[in-house]
C-alpha positions in Angstrom: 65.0 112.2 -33.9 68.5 111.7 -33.1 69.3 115.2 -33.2 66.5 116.0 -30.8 67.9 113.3 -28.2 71.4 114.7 -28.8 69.7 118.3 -27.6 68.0 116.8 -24.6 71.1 115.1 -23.1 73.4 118.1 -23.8 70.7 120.5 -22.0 70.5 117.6 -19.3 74.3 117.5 -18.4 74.5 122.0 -18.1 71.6 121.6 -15.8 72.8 119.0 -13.2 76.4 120.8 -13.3 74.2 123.9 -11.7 71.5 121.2 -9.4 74.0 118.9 -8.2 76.9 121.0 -6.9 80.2 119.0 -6.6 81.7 117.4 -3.3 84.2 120.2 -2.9 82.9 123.1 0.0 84.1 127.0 0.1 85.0 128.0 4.2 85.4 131.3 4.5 87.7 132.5 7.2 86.8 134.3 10.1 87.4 137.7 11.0 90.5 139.3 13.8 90.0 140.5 16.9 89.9 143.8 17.4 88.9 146.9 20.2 91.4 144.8 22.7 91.5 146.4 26.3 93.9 146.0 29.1 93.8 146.0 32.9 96.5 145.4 35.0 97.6 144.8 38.6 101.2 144.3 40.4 100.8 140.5 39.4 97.9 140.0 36.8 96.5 141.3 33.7 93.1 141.0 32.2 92.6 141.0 28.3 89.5 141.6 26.9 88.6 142.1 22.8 85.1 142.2 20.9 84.3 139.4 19.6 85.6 138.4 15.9 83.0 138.0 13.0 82.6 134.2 12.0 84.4 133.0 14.6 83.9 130.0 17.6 86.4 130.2 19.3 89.9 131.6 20.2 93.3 130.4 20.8 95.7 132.5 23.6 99.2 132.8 23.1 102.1 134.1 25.3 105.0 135.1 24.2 107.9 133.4 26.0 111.2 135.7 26.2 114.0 132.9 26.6 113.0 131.4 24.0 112.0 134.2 21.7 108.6 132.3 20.5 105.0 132.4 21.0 103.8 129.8 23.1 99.9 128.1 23.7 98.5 129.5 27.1 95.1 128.5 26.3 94.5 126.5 23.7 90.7 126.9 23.3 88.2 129.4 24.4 84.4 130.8 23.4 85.2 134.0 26.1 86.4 137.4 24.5 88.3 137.7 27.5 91.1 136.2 29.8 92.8 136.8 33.1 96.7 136.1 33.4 98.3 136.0 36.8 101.3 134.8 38.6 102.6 138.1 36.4 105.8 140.1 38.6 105.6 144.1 39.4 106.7 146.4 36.8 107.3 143.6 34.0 106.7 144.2 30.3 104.8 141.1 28.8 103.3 140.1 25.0 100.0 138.1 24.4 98.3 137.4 21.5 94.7 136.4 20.1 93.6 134.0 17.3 90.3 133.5 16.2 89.4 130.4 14.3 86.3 128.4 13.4 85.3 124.6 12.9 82.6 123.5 10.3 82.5 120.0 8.5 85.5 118.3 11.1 87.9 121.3 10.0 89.0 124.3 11.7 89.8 127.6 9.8 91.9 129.8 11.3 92.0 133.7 11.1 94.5 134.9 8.5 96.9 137.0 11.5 97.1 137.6 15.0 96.1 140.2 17.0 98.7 141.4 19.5 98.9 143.4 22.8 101.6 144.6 25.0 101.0 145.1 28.9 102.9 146.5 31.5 102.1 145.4 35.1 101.9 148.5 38.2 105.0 147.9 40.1 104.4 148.0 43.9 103.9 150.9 46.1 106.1 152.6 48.5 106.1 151.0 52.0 106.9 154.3 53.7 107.3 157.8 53.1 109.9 159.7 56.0 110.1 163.1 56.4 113.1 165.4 57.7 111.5 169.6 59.0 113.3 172.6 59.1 111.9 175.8 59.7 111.2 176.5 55.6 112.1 172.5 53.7 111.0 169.1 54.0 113.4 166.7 52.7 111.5 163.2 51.5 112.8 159.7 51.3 111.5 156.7 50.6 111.8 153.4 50.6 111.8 151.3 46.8 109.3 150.3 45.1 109.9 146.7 43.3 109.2 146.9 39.8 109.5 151.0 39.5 111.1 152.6 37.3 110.4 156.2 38.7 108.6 157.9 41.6 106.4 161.1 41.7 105.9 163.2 44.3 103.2 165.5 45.2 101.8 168.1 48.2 98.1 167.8 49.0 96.4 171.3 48.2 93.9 172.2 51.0 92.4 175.3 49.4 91.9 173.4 46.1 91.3 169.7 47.9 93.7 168.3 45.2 97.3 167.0 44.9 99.8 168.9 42.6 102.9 167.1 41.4 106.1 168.8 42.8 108.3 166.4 40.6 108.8 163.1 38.3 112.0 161.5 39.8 114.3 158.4 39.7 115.7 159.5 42.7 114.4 158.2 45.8 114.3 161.6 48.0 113.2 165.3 47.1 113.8 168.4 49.1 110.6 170.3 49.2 112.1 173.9 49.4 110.2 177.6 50.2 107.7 176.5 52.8 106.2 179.1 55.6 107.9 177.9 58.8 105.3 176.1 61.6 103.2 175.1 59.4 101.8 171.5 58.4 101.5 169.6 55.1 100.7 166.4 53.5 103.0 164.4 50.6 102.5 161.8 48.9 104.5 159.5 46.4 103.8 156.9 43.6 105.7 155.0 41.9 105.6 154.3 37.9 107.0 151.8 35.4 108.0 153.0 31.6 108.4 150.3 29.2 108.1 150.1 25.4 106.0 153.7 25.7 103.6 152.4 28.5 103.2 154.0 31.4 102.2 152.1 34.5 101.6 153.5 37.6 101.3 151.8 41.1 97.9 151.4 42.7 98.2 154.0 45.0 99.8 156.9 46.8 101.9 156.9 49.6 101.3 159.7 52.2 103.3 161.6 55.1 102.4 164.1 57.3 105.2 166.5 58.0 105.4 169.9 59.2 108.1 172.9 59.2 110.0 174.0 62.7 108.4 176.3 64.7 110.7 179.6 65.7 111.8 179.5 69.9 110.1 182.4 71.7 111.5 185.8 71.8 111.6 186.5 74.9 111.6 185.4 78.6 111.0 186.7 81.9 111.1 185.2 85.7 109.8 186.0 89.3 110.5 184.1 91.8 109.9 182.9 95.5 112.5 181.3 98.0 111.9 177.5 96.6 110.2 178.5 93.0 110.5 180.5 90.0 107.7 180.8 87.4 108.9 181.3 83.9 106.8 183.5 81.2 107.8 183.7 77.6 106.3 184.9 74.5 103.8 183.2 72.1 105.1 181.5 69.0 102.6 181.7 66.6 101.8 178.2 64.7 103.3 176.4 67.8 101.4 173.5 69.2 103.3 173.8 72.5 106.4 174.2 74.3 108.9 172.4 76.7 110.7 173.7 79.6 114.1 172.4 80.1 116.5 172.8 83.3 120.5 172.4 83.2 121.8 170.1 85.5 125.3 171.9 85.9 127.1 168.3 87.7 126.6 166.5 84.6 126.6 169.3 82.3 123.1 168.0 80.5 119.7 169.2 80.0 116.4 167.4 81.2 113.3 167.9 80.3 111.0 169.6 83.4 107.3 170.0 81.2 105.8 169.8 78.2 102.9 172.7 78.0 100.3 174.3 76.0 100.6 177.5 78.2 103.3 179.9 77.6 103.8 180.5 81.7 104.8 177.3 83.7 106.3 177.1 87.6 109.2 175.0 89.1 108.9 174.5 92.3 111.0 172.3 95.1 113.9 174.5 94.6 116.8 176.0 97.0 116.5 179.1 98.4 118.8 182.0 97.0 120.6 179.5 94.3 120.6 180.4 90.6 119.4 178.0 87.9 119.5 178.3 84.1 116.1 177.0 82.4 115.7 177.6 78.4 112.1 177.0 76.4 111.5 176.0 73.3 108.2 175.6 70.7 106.9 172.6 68.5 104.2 172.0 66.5 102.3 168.4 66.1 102.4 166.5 62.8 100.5 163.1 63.0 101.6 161.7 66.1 105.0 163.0 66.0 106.1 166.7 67.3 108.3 168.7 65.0 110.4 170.9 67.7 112.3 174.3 67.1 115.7 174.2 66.2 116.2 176.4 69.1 115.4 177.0 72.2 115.4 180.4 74.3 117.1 180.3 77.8 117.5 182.2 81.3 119.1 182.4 84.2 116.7 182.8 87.5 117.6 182.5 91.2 115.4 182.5 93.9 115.0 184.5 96.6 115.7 184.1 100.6 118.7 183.0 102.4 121.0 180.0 102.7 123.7 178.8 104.4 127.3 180.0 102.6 130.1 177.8 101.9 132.8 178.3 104.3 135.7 181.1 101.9 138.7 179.8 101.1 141.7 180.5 102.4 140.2 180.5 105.9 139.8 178.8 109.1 136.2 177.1 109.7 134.4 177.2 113.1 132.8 174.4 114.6 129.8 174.4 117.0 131.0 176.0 120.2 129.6 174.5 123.4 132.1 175.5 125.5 133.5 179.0 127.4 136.1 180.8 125.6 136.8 182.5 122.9 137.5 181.9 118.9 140.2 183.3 116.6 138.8 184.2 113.0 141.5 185.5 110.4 140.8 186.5 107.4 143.4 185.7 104.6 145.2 188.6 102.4 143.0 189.5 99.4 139.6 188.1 101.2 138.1 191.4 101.5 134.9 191.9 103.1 134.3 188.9 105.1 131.6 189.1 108.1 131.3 187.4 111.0 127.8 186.0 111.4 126.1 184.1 114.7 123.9 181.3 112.6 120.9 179.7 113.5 118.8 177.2 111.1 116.7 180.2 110.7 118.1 183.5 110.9 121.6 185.3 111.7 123.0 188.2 113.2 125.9 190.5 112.0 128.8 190.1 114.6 131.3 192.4 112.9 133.5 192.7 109.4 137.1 191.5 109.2 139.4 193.6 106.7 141.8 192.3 104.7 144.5 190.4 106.1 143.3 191.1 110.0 142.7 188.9 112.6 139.7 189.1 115.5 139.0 187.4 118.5 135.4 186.7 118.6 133.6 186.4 122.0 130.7 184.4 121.8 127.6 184.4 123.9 128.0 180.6 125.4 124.4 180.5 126.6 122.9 181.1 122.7 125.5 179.0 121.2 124.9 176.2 123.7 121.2 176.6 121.9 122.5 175.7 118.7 123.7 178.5 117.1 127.0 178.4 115.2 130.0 181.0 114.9 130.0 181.3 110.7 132.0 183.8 108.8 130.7 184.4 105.1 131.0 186.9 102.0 129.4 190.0 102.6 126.8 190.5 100.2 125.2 193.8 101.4 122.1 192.0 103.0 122.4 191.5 106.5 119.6 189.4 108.2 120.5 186.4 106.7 
């Protein structure tokens, strides 16, 4: 009997070992985070993962580059995701995730954490300025906080895409072997490079720009006794053209009109006086106009007569309302020189002085008395002046 009881309490003691489990509990830990994703702007950055098997939560850490150590930006979360800001342009920056779990008043945290490394888009360019000849653009551009390089590209019409002309850390690029008068589009963005991440700026700065025009290759005149109408010849790509006149007292050129045709008048002129106009092209870009490097020019004169400076070297009349008579000399070397009677609207050819003689000049008193005036002038072969 005492063997048996023996037996029983024996069996009794194996059995509640197994039924009646000690105080002592088993966690298990919970899983890391992993598939993390990125999204960055100039000043934020957005980190999301999947969410990390047994765990409740999540504890955010930044990494603090002073003083070389992580540091607690959020010290308790459910989200699989978070949003940094108040991040500068073009900056390199470290976070990290930690999963962790509570159960029975104790928290379990994950055995490592999960790290990421960001890289925020730097700014973009403010502007974009162009420089045209007839066949290069030359680009500059203002910086870019935050950049660490620049790319520039041309906009492809036929293909409605942009091709990259060249990766730079320069801020200006010549864009060489363009057909002259013609227009194009640029553009350039800006890039950070840090720790092997590329970031690139949110967008693309553009310019429109255009080559030079050529000046027209020729230029012809006719003219009236107050007007001369210009005619030139077509540039091909120009937009339109401007017609320029010399002003020979101050030695400068003014503009007279900007045109779309290739044929333009000026009028309000003096009669039998030269005048030197030239003409050159441009072609619109935007709202600016990119003009020839050149311009073409001529020399025109109207037609009709005019009243002639008195020559040098000789004695000048006056109006003669008076009898008598007048003495005209003309001075050695002053060949040719003609007596004229003078009216505001025509004259009559009296008779030529040679060279180094002197005349007395009768005048008829009655006609001069009229207004007409004794004038002695160049002879230029056209009488009925």
């Amino acid at each position: 009997m005492k063997k048996l009881t023996a037996a029983i309490l024996t069996l009794f003691c194996i059995l509640s070992v197994f039924a009646f489990p000690s105080s002592a509990v088993y966690v298990s830990r919970p899983g890391k985070v992993t598939k993390v994703t990125t999204t960055v702007t100039t000043n934020t950055a957005t980190v999301k993962w999947n969410a990390a098997s047994g765990a409740t939560a999540y504890r955010f850490y930044d990494w603090d580059f002073s003083k070389k150590k992580w540091v607690i930006a959020v010290n308790a979360t459910t989200s699989t995701g978070m949003e940094i800001s108040g991040l500068e342009p073009g900056k390199k920056y470290y976070f990290a995730i930690k999963p962790y779990k509570k159960l029975a008043g104790k928290t379990v945290w994950c055995e490592t954490y999960t790290k990421v490394t960001v890289v925020t888009r730097p700014d973009v360019v403010n502007r974009v300025n162009a420089s045209c000849s007839k066949n290069s653009i030359s680009l500059s551009w203002t910086k870019a906080t935050g950049a660490t390089g620049y790319r520039v590209y041309q906009y492809m019409p036929s293909s409605k895409s942009w091709k990259a002309l060249k990766t730079t850390t320069s801020r200006s690029y010549n864009v060489t072997g363009l057909s002259g008068a013609k227009k194009y589009i640029f553009a350039v963005r800006p890039y950070t490079k840090k720790s092997g991440i590329t970031s690139w700026a949110s967008s693309y700065t553009k310019v429109n720009a255009a080559t030079q025009p050529s000046a027209p290759s020729s230029i012809k005149y006719t003219s009236t006794s107050s007007s001369v109408t210009l005619t030139w010849s077509k540039v091909s790509g120009a937009s339109g053209y401007v017609v320029y006149k010399y002003n020979p007292s101050s030695a400068t050129w003014s503009t007279y009109k900007d045109t779309t045709s290739t044929s333009v008048t000026v009028s309000s002129l003096s009669k039998n006086t030269s005048y030197t106009f030239a003409v050159g092209s441009y072609i619109k870009s935007g709202d600016n106009k990119i003009h020839s490097a050149s311009q073409i020019s001529i020399k025109a004169k109207t037609s009709g007569s005019s009243t002639p400076s008195t020559p040098s070297g000789t004695q000048k009349p006056e109006n003669i309302h008076t009898y008598g008579t007048y003495i005209v000399k003309n001075s050695p070397g002053k060949a040719g020189l003609v007596v004229r009677k003078y009216s505001s609207s025509s004259s009559t050819k009296l008779c030529t002085i040679p060279e180094g003689a002197e005349v007395i000049a009768m005048a008829e008193y009655s006609s001069l008395d009229n207004g007409y005036t004794f004038v002695y002038v160049p002879d230029y072969g056209v009488d009925g002046w």
